[in-house]
C-alpha positions as CSV (number, residue, x, y, z in Angstrom):
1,X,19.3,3.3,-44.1
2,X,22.0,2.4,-42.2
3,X,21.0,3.6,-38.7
4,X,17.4,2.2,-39.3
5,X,19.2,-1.5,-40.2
6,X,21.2,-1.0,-37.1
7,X,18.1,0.0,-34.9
8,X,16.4,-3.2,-36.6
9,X,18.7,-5.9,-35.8
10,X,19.4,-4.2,-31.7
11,X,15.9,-5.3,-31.8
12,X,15.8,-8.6,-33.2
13,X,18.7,-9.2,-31.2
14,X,16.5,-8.2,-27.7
15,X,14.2,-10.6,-29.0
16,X,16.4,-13.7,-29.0
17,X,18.0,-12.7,-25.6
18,X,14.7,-12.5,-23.8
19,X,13.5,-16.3,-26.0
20,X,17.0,-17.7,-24.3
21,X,16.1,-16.4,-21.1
22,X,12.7,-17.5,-21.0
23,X,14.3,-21.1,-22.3
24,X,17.0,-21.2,-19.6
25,X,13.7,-20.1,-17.1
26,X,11.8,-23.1,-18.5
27,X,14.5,-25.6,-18.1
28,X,15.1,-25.0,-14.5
29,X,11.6,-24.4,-13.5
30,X,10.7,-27.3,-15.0
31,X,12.3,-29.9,-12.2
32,X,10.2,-27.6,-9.6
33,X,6.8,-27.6,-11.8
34,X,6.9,-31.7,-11.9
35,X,7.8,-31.8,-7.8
36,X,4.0,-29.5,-7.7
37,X,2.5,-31.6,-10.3
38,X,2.5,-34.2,-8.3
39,X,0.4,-32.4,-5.1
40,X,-1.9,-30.8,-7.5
41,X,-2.7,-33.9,-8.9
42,X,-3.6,-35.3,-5.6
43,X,-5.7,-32.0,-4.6
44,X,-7.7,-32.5,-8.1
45,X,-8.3,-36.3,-6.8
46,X,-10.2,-35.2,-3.8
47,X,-11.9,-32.0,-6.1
48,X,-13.2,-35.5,-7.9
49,X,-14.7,-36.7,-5.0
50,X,-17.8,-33.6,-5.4
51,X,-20.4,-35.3,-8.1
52,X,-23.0,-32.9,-7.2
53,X,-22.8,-28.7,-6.7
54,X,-23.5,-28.0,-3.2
55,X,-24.6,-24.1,-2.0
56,X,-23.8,-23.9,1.9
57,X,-24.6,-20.6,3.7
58,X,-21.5,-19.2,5.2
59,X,-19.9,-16.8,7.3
60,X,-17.7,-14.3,5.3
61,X,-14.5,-16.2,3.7
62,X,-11.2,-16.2,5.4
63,X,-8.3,-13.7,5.4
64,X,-6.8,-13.8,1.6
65,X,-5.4,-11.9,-1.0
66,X,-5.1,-12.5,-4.7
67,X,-8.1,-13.8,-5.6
68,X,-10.2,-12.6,-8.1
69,X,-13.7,-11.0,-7.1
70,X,-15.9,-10.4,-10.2
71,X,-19.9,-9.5,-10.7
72,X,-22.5,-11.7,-11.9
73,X,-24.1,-9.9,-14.8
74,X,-27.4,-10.5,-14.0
75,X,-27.7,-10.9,-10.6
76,X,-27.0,-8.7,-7.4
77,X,-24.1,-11.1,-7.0
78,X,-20.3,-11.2,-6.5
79,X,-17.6,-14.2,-6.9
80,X,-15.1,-14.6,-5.2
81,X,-12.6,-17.3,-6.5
82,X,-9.1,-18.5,-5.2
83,X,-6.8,-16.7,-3.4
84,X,-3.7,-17.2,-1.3
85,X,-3.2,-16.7,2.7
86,X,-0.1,-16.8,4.8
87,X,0.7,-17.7,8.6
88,X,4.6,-17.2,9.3
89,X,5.5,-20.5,8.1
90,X,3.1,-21.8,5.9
91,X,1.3,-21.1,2.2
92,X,-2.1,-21.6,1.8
93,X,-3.7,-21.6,-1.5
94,X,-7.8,-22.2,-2.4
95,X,-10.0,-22.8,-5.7
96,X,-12.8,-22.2,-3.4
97,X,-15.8,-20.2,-4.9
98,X,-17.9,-18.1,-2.7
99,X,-21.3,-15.5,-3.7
100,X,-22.0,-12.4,-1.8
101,X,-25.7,-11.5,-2.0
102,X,-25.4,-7.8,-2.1
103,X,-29.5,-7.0,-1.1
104,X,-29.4,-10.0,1.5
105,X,-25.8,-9.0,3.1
106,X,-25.1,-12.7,2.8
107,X,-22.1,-15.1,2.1
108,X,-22.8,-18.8,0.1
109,X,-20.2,-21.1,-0.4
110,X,-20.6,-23.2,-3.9
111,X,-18.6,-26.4,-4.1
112,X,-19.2,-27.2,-7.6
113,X,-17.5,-30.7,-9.4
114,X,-14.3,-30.3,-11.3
115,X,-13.1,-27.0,-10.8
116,X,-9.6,-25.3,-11.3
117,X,-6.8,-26.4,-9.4
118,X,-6.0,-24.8,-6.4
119,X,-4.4,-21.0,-7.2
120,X,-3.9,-17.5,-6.8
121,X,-3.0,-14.3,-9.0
122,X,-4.8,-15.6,-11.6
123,X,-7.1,-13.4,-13.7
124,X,-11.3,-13.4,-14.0
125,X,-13.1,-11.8,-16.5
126,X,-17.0,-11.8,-16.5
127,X,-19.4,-11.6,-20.5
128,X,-23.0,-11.9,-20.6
129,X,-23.6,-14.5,-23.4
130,X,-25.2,-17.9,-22.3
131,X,-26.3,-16.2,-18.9
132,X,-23.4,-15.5,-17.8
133,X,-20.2,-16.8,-18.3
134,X,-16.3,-16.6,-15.8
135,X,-13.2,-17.3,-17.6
136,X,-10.0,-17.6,-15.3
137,X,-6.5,-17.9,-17.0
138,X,-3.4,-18.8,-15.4
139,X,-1.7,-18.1,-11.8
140,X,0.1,-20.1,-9.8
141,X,0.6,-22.6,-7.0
142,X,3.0,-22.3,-5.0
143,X,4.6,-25.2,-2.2
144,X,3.5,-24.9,1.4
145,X,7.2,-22.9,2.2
146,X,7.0,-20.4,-0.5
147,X,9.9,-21.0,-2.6
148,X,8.6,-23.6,-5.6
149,X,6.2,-22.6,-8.2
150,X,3.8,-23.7,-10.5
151,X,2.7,-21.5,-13.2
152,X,-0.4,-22.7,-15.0
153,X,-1.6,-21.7,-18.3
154,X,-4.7,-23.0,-17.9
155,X,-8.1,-21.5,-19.0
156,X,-11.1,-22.2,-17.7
157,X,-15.2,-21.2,-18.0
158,X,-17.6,-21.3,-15.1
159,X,-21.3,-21.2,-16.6
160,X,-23.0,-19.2,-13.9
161,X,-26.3,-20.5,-15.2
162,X,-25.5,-23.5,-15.0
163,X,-23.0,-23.8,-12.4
164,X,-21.0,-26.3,-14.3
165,X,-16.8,-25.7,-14.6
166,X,-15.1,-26.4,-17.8
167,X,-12.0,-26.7,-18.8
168,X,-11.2,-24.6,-22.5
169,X,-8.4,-26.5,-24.3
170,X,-7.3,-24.5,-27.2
171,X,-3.8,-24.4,-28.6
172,X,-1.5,-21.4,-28.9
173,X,-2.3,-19.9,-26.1
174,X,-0.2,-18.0,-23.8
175,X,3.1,-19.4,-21.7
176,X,2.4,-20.7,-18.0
177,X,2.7,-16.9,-15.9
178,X,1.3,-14.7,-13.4
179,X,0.3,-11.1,-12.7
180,X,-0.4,-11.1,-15.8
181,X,-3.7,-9.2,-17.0
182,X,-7.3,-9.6,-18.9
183,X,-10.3,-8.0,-20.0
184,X,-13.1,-8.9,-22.5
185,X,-13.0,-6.6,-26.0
186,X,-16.1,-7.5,-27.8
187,X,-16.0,-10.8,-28.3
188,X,-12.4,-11.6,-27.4
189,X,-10.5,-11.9,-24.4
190,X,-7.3,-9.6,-24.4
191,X,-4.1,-10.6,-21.9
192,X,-0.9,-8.8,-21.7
193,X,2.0,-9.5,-19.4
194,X,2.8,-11.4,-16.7
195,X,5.7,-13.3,-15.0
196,X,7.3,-16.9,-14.8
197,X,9.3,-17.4,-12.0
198,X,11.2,-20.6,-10.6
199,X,14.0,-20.7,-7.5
200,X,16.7,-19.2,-9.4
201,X,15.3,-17.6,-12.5
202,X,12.6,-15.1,-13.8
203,X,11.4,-13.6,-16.7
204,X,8.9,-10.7,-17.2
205,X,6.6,-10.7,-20.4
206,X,4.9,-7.9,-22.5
207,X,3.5,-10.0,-25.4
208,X,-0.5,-9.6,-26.0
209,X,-2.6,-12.7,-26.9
210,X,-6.5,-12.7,-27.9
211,X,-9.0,-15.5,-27.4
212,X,-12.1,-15.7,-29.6
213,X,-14.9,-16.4,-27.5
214,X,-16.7,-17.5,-31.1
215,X,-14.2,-19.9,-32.2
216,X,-12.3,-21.0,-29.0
217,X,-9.3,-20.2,-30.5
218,X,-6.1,-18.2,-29.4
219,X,-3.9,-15.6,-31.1
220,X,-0.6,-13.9,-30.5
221,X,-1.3,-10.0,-31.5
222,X,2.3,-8.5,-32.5
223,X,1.0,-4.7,-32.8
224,X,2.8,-1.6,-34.2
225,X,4.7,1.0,-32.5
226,X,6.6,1.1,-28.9
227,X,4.6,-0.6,-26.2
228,X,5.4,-1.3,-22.5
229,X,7.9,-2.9,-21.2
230,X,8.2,-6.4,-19.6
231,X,5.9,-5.8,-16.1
232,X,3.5,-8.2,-13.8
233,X,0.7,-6.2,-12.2
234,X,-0.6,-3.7,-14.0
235,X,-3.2,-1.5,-15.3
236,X,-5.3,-2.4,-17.6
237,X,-8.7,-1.4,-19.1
238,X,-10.9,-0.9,-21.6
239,X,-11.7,3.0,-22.9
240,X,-14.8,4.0,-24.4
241,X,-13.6,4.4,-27.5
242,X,-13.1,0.4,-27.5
243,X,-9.0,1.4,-26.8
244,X,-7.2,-0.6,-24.3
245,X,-5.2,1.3,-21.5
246,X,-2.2,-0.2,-19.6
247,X,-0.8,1.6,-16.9
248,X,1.9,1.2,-14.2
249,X,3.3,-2.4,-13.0
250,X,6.0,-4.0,-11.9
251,X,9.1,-5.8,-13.2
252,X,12.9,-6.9,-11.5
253,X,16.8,-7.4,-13.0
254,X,19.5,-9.0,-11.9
255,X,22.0,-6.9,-11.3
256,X,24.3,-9.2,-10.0
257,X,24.6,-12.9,-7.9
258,X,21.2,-12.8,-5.6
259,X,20.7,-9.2,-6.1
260,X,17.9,-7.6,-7.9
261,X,17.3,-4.0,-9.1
262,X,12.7,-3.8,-8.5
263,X,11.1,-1.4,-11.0
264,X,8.1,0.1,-10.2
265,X,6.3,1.7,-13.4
266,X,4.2,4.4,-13.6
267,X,4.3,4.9,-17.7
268,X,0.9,4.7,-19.7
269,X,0.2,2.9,-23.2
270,X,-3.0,3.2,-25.3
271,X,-3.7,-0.2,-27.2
272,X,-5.7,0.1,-30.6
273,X,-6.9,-1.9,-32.8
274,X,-6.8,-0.4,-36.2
275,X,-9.7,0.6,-38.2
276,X,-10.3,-1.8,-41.3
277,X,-7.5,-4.3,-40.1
278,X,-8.7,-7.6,-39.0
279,X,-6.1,-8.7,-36.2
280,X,-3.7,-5.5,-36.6
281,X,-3.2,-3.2,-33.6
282,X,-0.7,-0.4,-32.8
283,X,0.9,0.6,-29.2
284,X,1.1,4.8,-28.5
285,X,2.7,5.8,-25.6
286,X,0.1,8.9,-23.6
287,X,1.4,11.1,-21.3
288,X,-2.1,11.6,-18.6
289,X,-2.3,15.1,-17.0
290,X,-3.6,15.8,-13.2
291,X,-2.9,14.2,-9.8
292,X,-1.2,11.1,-11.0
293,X,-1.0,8.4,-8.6
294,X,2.2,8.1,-6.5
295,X,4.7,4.9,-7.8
296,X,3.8,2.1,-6.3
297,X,3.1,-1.7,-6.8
298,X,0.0,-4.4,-5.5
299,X,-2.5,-1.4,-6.3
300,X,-5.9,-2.6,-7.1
301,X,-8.5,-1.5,-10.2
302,X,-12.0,-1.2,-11.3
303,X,-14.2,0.2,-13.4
304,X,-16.6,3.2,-12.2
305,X,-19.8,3.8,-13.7
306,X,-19.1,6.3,-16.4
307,X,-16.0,4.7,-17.7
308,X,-13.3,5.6,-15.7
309,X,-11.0,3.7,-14.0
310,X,-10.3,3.0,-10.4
311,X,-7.1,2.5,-9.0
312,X,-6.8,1.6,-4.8
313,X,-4.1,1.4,-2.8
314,X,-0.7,-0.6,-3.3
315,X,2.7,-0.1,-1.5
316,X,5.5,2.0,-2.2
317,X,8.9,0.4,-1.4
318,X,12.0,1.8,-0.3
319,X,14.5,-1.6,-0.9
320,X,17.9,-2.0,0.0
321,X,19.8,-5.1,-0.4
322,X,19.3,-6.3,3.1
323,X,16.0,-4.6,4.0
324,X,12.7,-3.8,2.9
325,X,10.7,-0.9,4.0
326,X,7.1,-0.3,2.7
327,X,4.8,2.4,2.6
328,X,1.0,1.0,2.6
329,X,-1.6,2.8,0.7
330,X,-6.1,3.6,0.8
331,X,-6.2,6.4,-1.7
332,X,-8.6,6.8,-4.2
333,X,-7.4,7.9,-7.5
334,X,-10.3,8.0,-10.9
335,X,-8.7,8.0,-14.5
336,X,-11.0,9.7,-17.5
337,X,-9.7,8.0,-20.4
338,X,-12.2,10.7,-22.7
339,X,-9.8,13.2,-21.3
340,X,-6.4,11.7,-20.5
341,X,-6.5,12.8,-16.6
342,X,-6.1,11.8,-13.6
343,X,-8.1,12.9,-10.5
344,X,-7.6,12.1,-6.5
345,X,-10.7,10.8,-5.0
346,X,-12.2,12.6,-2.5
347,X,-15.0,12.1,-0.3
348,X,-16.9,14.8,0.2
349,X,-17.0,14.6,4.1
350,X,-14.0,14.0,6.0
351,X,-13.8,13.9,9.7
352,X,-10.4,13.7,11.7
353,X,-8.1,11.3,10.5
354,X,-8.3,7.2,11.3
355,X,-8.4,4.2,9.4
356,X,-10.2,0.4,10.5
357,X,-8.4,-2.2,10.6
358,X,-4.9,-1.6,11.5
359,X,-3.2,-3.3,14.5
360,X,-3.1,-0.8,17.3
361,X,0.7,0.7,18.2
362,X,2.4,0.6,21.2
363,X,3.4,4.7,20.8
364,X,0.2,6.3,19.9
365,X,0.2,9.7,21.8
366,X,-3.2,9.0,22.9
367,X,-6.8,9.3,21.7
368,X,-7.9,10.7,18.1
369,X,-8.8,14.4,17.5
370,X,-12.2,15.3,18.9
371,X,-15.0,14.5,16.3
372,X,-15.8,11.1,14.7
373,X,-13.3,9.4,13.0
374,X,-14.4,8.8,8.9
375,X,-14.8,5.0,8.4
376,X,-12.5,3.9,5.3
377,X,-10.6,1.0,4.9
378,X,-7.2,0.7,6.3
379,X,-4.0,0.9,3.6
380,X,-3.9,-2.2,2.4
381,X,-1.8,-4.0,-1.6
382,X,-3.4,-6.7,-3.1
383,X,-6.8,-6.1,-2.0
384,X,-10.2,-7.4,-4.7
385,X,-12.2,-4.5,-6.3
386,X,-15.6,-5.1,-8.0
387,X,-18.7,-2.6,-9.0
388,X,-22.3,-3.1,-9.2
389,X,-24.8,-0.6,-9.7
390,X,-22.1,2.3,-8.8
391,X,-20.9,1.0,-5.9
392,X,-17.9,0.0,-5.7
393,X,-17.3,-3.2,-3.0
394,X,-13.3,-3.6,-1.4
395,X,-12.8,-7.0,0.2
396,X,-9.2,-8.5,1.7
397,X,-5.7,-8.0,0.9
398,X,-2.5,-7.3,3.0
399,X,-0.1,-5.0,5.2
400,X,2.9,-5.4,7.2
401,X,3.0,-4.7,10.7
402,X,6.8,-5.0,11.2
403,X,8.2,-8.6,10.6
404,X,4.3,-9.8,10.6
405,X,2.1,-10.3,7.1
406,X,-1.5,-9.3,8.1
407,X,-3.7,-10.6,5.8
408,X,-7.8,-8.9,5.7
409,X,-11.1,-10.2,5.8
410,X,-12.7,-7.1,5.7
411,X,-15.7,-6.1,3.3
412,X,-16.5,-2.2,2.6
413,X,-18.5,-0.7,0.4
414,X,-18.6,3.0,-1.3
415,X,-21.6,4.6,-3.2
416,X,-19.3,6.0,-6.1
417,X,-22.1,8.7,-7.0
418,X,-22.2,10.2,-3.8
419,X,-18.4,9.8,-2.8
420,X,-19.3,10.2,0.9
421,X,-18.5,7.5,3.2
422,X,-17.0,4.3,3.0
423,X,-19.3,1.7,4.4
424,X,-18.2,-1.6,6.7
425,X,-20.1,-4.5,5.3
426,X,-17.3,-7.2,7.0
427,X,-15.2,-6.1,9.8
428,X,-12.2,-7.7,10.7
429,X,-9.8,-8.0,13.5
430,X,-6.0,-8.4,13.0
431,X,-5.0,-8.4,16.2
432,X,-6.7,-12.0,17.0
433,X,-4.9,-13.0,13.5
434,X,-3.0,-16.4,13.8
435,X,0.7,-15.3,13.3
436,X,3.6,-18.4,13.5
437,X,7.5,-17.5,13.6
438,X,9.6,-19.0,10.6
439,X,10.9,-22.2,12.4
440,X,14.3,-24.3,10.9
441,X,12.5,-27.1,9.9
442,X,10.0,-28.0,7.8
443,X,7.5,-31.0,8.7
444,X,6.6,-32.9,5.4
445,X,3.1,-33.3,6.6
446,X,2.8,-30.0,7.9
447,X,3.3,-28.7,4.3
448,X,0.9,-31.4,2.4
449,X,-1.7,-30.0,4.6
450,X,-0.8,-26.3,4.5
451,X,-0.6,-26.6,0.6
452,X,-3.9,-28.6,0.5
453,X,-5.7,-25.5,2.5
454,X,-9.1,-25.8,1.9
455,X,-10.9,-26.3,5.3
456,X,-13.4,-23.4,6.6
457,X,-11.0,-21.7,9.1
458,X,-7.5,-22.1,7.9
459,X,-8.2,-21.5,4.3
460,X,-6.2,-18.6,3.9
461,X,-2.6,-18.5,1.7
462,X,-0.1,-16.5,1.4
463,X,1.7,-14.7,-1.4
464,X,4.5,-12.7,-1.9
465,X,3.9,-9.6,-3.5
466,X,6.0,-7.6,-5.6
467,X,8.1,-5.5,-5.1
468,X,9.6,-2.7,-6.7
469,X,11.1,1.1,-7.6
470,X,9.4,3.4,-9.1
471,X,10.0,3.7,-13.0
472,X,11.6,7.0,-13.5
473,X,12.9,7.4,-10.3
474,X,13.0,5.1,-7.5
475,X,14.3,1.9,-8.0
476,X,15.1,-0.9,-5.5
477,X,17.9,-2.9,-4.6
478,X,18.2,-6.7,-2.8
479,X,16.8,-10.0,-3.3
480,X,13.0,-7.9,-3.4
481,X,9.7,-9.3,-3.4
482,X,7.5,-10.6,-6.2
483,X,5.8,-9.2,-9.2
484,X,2.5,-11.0,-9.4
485,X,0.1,-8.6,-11.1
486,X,-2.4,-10.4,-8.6
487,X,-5.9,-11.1,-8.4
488,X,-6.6,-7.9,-10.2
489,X,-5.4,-8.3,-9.6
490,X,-4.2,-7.9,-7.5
491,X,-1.1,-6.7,-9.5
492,X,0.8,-9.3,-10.3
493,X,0.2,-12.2,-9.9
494,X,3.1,-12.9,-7.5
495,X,4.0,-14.6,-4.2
496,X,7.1,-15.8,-2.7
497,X,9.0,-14.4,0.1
498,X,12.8,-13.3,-0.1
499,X,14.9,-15.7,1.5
500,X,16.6,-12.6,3.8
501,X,13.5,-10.5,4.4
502,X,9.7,-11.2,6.0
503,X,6.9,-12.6,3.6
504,X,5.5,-10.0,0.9
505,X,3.4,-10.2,-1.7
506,X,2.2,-9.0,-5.0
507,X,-0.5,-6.7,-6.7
508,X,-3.6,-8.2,-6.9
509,X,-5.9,-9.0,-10.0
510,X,-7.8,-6.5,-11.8
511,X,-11.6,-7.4,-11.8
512,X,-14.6,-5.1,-12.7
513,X,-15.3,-5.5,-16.2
């Protein structure tokens, strides 16, 4: 009795230590949210301006990572919302909606009235009813330098039939965050997790909330057991069995002044809602066997045809307090829920070794291996996943080339029944990439318009992504990058850079449901 009391109030006592930090976050964020307020309000005054939805044919959408990119569930479509695109010295973020027609192999930009503000590592979940419906919760906004931040807890529906935005205001929901996660669980949308962050503060969350897509109403779930801990940019799915699964992530401490210890997880949690129990749901900690995915953060995730899920790419870190060294990923990794495994993806022909898309190096020996080299896409964090009729489409995201962000354009597609070839739907080239060095000073009027972003050809923002060790073994040390989730989510949903080290960003948002 007396160990269980003392086990109790350790944890009641965690509790009120992570509400004062998540106060003392609010407080000083605060100041920085009502400087943004301010530019987001004037961006929403020309978003008022369009009284009418306009469809424009386009050429492909600009460089960006953390959006979300979702499928219409009718239609041969995808959606590609938001995002965020960096140049060197400037932050670009967009609440611009484009549509890929996958039988026509064509881009349309929609400017529809009153849309979301301006964001990135938000989240975008996709239900049937009504003919279709998009809700987006949260992400962020972030100044045209990369160091303020404003976290919105927003939620919104875009009526694809319709093509009408509107704006869901239902009490109770969660706090302002990003890299948090969604997914739709019968009628309900289910998020977990997240991030707040302001210049000198951040907190982490791992609470789960549930909006009734019947009632318009939200609720905080407080399930059973042991569940994750604190983490932007994870996995997360739904089994099935009707189970949730959250896997992986990313989360940061202070360990001391202007130095934080980056975790990167790679620990797995079934979420279940109990039979018989309206509203109660238990946490179980699973253990997966096979050929687990390396640690890493910014990875991407779908859902393949018979249930399993995706996971693409991401970068693994090596952090030190005055460095940052990172290790880009393109492999292919499937998770069968029915049997707790993990599996590599392989295709099943392979030629020699290559990879589109990368900027070409000063040292290469000389030409590739005699044969063809496989088209795939190059390694890449924070890139959109989305699949339609068992294909599964791969669009943006981000590397580093040295001191240089590159951020992708790039469309490919992969027939996930046949697993033989990646496909090149957009190509992109990253050496003609617009890159500016950091600079001193900062022009006011340089960062209204870099914040604003919205034009054609320098739509494109930027985000930090997070960084992190790996959970378990492989932790990282220095000021790090940030945990955004990301646009499925890329993922965090993060993006500022660290004062001593080059841009990075986040994991992007999850989004094939």
């Amino acid at each position: 009795m007396g160990k269980k009391g003392k086990k109790e109030k350790k944890g009641r006592g965690a509790e009120k230590t992570a509400a004062k930090m998540e106060k003392k976050v609010s407080k000083r964020s605060r100041k920085e949210e009502e400087d943004l307020e301010a530019l987001i309000a004037h961006f929403q005054t020309l978003d008022a301006r369009k009284t009418q939805v306009v469809e424009t044919p386009c050429s492909p959408p600009s460089p960006r990572l953390n959006a979300s990119l979702s499928t219409h569930p009718e239609k041969d479509e995808l959606i590609l919302f938001g995002g965020e695109y960096f140049n060197g010295q400037k932050t670009f973020l967009y609440n611009e909606l484009y549509v890929y027609n996958i039988r026509k192999d064509s881009w349309t930009k929609v400017e529809i009235p009153n849309p979301p503000p301006r964001r990135c590592a938000h989240q975008a979940v996709v239900v049937p009813q009504g003919g279709g419906q998009l809700w987006i919760f949260g992400g962020e906004f972030a100044s045209p330098d990369g160091e303020q931040f404003y976290h919105y807890k927003d939620l919104w529906v875009l009526h694809l039939a319709t093509k009408t935005w509107e704006q869901v205001r239902s009490p109770g929901g969660p706090s302002g965050r990003s890299g948090h996660r969604m997914v739709a669980w019968k009628r309900q949308l289910i998020l977990f997790g997240g991030f707040h962050e302001s210049t000198r503060d951040y907190i982490y969350y791992n609470d789960v909330y549930a909006f009734n897509l019947d009632t318009f109403t939200w609720s905080k779930l407080s399930p059973s057991g042991t569940g994750p801990t604190p983490r932007s940019g994870c996995q997360m799915t739904v089994t099935p069995q009707g189970n949730i699964i959250i896997y992986g992530g990313y989360s940061k401490q202070r360990v001391r002044k202007d130095v934080d210890r980056g975790t990167q997880h790679s620990d797995m949690f079934l979420l279940k809602a109990e039979d018989g129990s309206e509203g109660k749901w238990s946490w179980t900690r699973i253990n997966p066997s096979g050929a687990k995915p390396t640690p890493r953060s910014g990875f991407s995730v779908a859902v393949a045809p018979n249930h399993q899920t995706l996971l693409f790419g991401g970068v693994c870190d090596e952090e030190e307090e005055e460095s940052l060294e990172g290790d880009f990923l393109n492999d292919l990794h499937f998770y069968d829920p029915v049997r707790n495994r993990w599996f590599a993806g392989q295709l099943k022909v392979l030629a020699a070794p290559g990879a589109a898309g990368q900027l070409e190096s000063d040292d290469d020996d000389g030409p590739e291996e005699a044969g063809v080299a496989p088209v795939e896409p190059s390694p890449r964090s924070n890139a959109m996943l989305a699949v339609k009729h068992g294909r599964l489409y791969l669009y943006g995201g981000m590397f580093e080339a040295g001191d240089r962000q590159v951020t992708l354009s790039d469309l490919y597609c992969l027939d996930l029944h046949k697993m033989e070839e990646w496909m090149v739907l957009v190509e992109t080239d990253p050496e003609s990439q617009e890159w500016l060095e950091e600079t001193d000073t900062d022009e006011d009027s340089e960062e209204a318009e870099g914040a604003e972003g919205g034009g054609e050809e320098d739509e494109d923002e930027e985000e930090e992504e997070e960084e992190s060790g790996e959970e378990g073994g492989g932790e990282c040390w220095g000021t790090g990058r940030r945990g955004r989730g990301g646009a499925w989510g890329q993922g965090r949903g993060p993006l500022p850079r660290a004062h001593s080290s080059p841009p990075f960003f986040w994991s992007q948002d999850f989004k094939v449901y």
